[in-house]
C-alpha positions as a printed NumPy array, in Angstrom:
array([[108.463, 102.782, 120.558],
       [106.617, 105.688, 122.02 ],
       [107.56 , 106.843, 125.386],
       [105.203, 106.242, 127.964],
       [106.598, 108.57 , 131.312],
       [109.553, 111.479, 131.134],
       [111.23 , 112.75 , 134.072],
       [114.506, 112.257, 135.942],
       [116.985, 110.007, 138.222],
       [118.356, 111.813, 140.988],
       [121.525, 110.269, 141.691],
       [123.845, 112.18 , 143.926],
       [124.309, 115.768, 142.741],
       [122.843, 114.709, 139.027],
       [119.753, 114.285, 137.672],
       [119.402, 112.283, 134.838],
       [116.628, 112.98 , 132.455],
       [115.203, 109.887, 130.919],
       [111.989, 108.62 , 128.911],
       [110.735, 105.174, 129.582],
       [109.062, 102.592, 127.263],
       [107.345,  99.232, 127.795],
       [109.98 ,  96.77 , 127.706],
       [107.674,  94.124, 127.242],
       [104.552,  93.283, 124.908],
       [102.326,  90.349, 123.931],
       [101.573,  88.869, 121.048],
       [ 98.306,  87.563, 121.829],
       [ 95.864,  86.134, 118.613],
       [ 92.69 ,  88.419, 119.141],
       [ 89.611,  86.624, 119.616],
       [ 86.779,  88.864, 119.828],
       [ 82.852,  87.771, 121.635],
       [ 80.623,  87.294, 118.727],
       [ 77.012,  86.272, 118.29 ],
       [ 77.375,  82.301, 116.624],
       [ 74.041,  82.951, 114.281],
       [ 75.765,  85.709, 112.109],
       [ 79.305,  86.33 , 113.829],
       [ 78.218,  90.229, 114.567],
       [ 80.36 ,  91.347, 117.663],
       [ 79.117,  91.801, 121.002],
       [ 80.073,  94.192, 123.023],
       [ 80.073,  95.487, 126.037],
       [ 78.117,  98.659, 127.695],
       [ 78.963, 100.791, 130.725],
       [ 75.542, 100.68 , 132.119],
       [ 74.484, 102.204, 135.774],
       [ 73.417,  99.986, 137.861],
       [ 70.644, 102.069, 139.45 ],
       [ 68.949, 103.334, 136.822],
       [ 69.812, 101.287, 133.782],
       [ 71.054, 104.158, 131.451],
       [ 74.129, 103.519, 129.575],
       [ 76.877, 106.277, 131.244],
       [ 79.033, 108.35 , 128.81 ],
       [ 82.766, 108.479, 129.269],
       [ 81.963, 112.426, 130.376],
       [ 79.549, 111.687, 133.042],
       [ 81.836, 108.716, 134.797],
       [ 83.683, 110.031, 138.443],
       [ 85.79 , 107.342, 140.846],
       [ 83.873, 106.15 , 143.794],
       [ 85.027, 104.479, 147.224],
       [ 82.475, 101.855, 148.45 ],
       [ 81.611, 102.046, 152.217],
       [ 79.966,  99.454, 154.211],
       [ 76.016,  99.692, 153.984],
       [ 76.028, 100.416, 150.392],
       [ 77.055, 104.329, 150.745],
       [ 79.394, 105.593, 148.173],
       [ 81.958, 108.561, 148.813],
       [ 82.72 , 110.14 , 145.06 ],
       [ 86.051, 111.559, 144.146],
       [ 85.927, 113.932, 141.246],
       [ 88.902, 113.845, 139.509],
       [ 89.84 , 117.222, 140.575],
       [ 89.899, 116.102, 144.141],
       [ 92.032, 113.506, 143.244],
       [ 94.374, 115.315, 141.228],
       [ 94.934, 117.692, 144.274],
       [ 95.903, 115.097, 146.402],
       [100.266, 115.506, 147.091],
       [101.919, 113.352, 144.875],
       [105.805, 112.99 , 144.097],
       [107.076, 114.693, 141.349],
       [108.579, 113.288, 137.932],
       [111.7  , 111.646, 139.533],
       [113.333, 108.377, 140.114],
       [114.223, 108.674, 143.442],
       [116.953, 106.501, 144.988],
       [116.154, 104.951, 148.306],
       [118.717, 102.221, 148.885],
       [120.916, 100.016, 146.72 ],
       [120.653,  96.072, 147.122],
       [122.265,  92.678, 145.386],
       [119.683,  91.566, 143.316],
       [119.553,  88.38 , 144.177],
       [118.455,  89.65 , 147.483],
       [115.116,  90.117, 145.609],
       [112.607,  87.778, 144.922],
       [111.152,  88.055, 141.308],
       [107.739,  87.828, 142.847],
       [108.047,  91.716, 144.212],
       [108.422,  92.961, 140.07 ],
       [105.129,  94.077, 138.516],
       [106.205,  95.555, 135.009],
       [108.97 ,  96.577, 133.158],
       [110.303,  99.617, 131.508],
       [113.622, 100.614, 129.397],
       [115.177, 104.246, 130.022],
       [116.319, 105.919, 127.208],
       [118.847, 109.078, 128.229],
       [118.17 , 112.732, 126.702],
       [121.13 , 113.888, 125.289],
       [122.087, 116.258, 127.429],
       [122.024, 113.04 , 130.399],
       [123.949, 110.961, 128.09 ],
       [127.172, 110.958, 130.444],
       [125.058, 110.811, 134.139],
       [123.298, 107.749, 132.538],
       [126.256, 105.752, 131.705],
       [128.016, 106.676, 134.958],
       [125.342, 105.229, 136.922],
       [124.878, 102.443, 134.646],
       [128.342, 101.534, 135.299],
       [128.472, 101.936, 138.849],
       [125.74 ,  99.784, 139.134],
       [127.015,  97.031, 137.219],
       [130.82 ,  96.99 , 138.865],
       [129.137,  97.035, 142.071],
       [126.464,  94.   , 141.598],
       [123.842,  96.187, 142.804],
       [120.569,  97.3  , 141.923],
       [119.111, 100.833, 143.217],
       [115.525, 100.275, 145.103],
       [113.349, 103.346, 143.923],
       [110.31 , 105.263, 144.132],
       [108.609, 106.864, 141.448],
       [104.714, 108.247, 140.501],
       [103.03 , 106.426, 137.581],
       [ 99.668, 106.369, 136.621],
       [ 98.768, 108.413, 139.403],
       [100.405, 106.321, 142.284],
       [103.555, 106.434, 143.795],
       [104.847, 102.665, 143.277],
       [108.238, 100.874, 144.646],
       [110.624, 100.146, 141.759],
       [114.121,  98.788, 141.159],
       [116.868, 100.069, 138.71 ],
       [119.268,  97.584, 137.346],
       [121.274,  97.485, 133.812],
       [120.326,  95.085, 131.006],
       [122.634,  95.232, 127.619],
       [124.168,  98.708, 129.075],
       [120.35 , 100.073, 128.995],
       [119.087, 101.146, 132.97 ],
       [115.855,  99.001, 133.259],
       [113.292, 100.34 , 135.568],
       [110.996,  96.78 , 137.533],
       [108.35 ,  98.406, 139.211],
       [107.458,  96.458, 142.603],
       [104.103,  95.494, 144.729],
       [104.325,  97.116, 147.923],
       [104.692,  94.521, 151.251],
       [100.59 ,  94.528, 151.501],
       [100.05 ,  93.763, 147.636],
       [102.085,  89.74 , 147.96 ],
       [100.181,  87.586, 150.076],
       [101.465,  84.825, 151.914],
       [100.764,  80.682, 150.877],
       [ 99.215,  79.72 , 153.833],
       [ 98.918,  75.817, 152.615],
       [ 98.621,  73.16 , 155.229],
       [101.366,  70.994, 153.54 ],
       [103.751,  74.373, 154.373],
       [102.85 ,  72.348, 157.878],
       [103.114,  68.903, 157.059],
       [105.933,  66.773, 158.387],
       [106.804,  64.769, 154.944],
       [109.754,  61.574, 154.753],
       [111.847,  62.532, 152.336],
       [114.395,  59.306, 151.818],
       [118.108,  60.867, 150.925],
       [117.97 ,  58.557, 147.531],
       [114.691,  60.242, 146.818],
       [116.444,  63.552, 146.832],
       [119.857,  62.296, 145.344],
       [117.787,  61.457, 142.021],
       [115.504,  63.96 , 141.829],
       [119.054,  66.232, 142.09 ],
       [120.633,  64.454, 139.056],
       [117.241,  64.828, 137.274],
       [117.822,  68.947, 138.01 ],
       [121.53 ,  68.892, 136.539],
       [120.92 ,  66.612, 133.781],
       [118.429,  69.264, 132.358],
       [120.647,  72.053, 133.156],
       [121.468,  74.314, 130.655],
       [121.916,  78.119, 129.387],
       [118.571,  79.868, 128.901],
       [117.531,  80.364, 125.747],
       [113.724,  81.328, 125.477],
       [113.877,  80.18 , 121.519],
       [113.362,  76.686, 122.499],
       [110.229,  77.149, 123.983],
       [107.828,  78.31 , 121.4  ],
       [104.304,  79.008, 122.224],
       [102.564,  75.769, 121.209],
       [ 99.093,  77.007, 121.732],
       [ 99.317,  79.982, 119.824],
       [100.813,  77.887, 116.745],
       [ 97.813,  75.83 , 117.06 ],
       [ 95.455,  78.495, 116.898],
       [ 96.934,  80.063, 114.029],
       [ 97.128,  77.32 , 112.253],
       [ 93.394,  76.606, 113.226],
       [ 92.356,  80.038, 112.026],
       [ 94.188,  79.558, 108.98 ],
       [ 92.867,  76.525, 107.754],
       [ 89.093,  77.732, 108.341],
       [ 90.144,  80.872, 106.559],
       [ 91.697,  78.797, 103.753],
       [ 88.549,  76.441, 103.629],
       [ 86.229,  79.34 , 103.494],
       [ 84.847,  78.845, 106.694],
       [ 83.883,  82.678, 107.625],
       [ 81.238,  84.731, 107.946],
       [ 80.374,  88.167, 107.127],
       [ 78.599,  90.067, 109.734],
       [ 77.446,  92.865, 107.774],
       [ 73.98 ,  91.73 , 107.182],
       [ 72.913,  93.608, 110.371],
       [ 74.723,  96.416, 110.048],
       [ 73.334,  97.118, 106.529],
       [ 69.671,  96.348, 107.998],
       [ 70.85 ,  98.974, 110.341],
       [ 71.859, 101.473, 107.849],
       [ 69.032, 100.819, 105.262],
       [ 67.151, 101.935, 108.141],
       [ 68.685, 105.256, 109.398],
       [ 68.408, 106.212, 105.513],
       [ 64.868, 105.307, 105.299],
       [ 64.066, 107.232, 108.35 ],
       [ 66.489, 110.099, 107.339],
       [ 64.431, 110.031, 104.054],
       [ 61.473, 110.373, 105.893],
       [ 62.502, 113.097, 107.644],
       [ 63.49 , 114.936, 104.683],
       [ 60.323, 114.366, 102.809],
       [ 58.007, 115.198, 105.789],
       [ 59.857, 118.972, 105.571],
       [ 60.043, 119.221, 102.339],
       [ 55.726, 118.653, 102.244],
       [ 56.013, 121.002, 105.316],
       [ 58.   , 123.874, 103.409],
       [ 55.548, 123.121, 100.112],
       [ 52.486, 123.585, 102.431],
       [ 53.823, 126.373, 104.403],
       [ 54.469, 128.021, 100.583],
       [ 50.844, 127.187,  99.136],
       [ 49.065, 128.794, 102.615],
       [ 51.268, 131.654, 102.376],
       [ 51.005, 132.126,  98.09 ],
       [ 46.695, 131.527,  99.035],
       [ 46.778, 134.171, 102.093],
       [ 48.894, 136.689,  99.199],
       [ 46.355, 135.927,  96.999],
       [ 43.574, 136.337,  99.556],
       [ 45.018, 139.912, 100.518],
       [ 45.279, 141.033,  96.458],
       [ 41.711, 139.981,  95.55 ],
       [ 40.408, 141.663,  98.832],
       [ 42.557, 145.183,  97.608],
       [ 41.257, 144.95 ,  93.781],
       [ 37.363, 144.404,  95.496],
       [ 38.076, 147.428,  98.376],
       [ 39.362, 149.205,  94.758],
       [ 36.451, 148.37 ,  92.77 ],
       [ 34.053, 149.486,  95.474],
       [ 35.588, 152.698,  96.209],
       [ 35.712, 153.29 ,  92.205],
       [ 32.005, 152.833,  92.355],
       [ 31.017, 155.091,  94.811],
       [ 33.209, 158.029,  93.75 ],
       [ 31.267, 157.345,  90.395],
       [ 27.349, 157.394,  91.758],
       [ 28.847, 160.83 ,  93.923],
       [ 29.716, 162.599,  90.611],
       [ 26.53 , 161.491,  88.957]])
């Protein structure tokens, strides 16, 4: 794994350096946008919206849309000298975490300990587990400061980043409202129904049906030679930039061998005018000695 953020936990009079990784990733089947007549990929441009022109990486600035259509830009140097925390955990509060509803965690990250916060790490991580707590946290990533929670998983200190209060809306439905009969042998089955099905989870028993299929879908085309090779363009492309570099090379090279004859002509031009000037002053030195 490559670590993705470095810094610290401050934690009393310690501070614990740690690295974090992405404790999570997905195993999605890629399925790219292609064109259905030759299966060449289509892809997407950054184009402005103004002019047209497609915008290079370089020339691309963050921009805050006011009402009316005005536009206030922030160059990344303004927004790098905005104040922002610095590279530490730090520890706001400590909570039970089943005080917490999942809905609040965003993403998740593992903290590995540098050696030299080997001892710090595992004393927190142990104080947090014999006290049933989790730490509430806040911490800069990506350029934000974002809410986060620390709690231990297999001895390792996980780190949930949060949504802030404004970021989780609220399910306004009109049922929320509603007054629904509920009979109490309604609810007495629907109970049993819960326990019967009640067991210790274990995400191996719920394999990822769709992706199976799709494998197996991709598979069998691939075994039944149902592909395509989108090169055709491509090489049209290329068989073009040679012929034009070809071209190019052949309209200088005529250019050098022309600039070479008109120069070798105007040399020759200048020696045949010398030897007549010569001649001509030969023959009059002649007729004066005569």
């Amino acid at each position: 794994m490559r670590a993705v953020w470095t810094g610290t936990i401050g934690f009393g009079s310690y501070a614990i350096p740690v690295k974090a990784y992405s404790a999570t990733e997905e195993h999605e089947i890629p399925l790219h946008q292609v064109h259905s007549t030759d299966g060449g990929r289509v892809r997407v441009k950054r184009v402005c919206e103004v002019d047209g022109a497609e915008v290079p990486p370089e020339q691309m600035i963050r921009g805050y849309p006011v009402p009316g259509g005005d536009v206030v830009l922030l160059s990344d140097h303004e927004l790098a000298s905005l104040p922002m925390p610095g590279r530490t955990i730090d520890i706001r509060g400590f909570t039970p975490l089943a005080d917490v509803d999942p809905i609040w965690f965003a993403k998740t990250y593992f903290l590995e300990p540098e050696p030299a916060g080997t001892k710090p790490y595992v004393l927190f991580s142990e104080a947090l587990q014999q006290s049933g707590r989790i730490a509430l946290v806040t911490v800069a990533l990506r350029r934000r400061e974002v809410l986060g929670a620390l709690r231990v998983r297999d001895q390792v200190l996980v780190l949930e980043t949060m949504l802030w209060p404004d970021e989780v809306r609220t399910p306004d439905f009109p049922f929320r409202h509603a007054d629904v009969d509920i009979r109490p042998g309604e609810l007495r089955r629907a109970v049993s129904l819960v326990e019967e099905l009640t067991g210790e989870f274990d995400p191996g028993r719920y394999p990822d049906r769709y992706r199976e299929a799709l494998d197996a879908l991709i598979r069998s085309k691939i075994d039944g030679a149902e592909v395509v090779q989108p090169t055709a363009a491509e090489q049209s492309e290329g068989v073009t930039r040679l012929l034009a570099a070809l071209q190019e090379s052949a309209a200088e090279a005529e250019d050098e061998r022309t600039a070479a004859v008109t120069k070798a002509r105007a040399a020759a031009a200048r020696a045949a005018k010398a030897r007549t000037t010569a001649k001509r002053a030969a023959s009059r030195s002649r007729s004066k000695t005569s």
